[in-house]
N, C-alpha and C positions, 0 to 999 in steps of 0.2 A: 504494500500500500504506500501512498504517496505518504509523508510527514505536514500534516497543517503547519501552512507559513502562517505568520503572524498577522498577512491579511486574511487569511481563510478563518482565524479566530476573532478577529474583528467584524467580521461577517455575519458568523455564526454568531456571536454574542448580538449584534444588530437584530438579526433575525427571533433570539430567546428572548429579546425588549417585546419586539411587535406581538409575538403572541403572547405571555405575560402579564405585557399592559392593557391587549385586547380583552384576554378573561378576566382580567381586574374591572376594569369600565363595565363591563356586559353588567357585571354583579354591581357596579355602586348607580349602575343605570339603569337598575330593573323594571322600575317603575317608571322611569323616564323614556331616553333616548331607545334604549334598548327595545323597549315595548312600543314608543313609536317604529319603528322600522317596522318590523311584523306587522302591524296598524296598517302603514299605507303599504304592505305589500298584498291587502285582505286578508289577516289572520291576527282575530281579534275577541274572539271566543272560543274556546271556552275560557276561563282567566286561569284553568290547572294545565290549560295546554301551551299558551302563550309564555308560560315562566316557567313548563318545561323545558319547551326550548330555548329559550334564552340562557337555561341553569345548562342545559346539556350542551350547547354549544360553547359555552364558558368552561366546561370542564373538559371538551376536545382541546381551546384552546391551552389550556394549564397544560394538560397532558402531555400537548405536542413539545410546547415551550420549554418543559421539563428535559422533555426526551434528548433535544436539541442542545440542552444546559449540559445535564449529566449523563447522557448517552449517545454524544456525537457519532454521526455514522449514517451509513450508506442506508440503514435501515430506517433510522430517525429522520434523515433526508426525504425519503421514499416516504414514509408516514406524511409529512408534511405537506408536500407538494399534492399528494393525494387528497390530503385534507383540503386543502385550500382550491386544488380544483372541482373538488363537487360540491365547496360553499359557492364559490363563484359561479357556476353551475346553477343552483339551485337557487342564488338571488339574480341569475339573471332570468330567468324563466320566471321567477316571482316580479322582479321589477326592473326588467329592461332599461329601463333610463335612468338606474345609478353610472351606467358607462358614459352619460353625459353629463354626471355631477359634478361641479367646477374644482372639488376636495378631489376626485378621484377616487372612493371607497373601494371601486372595482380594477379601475386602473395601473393603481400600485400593486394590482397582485402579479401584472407582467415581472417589472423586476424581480419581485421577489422570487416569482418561478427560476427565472434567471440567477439567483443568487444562490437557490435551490439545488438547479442543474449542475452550477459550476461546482457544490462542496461536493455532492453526491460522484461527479466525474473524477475529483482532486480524488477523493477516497477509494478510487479504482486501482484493482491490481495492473500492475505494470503488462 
């Protein structure tokens, strides 16, 4: 396997913030921002299903984030990118027009697949 340079853990550590700080917010937003999204994506009832998922997507985030902190790797990698494309997946199908939102919610998940692909690639046997 390749040895992480010290930009590949700068990366990786970028990437353990974004999920992190994502299942953090989900949860101090539950009531809020969080449960808006699901709102105008039409899913807004029942109130035990809208803050399931909001809790369950908050706890893929931890997970992944985790995985990525303390179990760097091709697998942690692959986890990730997977995750992140059947949320993006799944909110574009729910709400198409986050890819025109001027924040970018959907947007920024190109690079980060890109940042993805490259640690997952760095981690390949020669």
């Amino acid at each position: 396997m390749t040895r992480p340079t010290d930009d590949d853990r700068l990366l990786r550590l970028s990437l353990v913030a974004v999920w992190l700080f994502t299942a953090f917010a989900s949860i101090v937003e539950l009531n809020g921002q969080s449960r808006q999204v699901l709102v105008d994506a039409g899913i807004a009832s029942p109130p035990w299903l809208v803050q399931s998922l909001i809790l369950g997507g908050a706890a893929a985030d931890l997970v992944i984030g985790l995985a990525l902190w303390l179990r760097p790797g091709r697998a942690s990698y692959l986890a990730a990118l997977g995750l992140m494309l059947l949320m993006t997946a799944v909110a574009t199908f729910l709400q198409p027009t986050l890819w025109l939102h001027p924040l970018g919610p959907l947007l920024k998940n190109l690079p980060i697949a890109a940042l993805l692909w490259h640690l997952y690639r760095r981690r390949a046997t020669p």
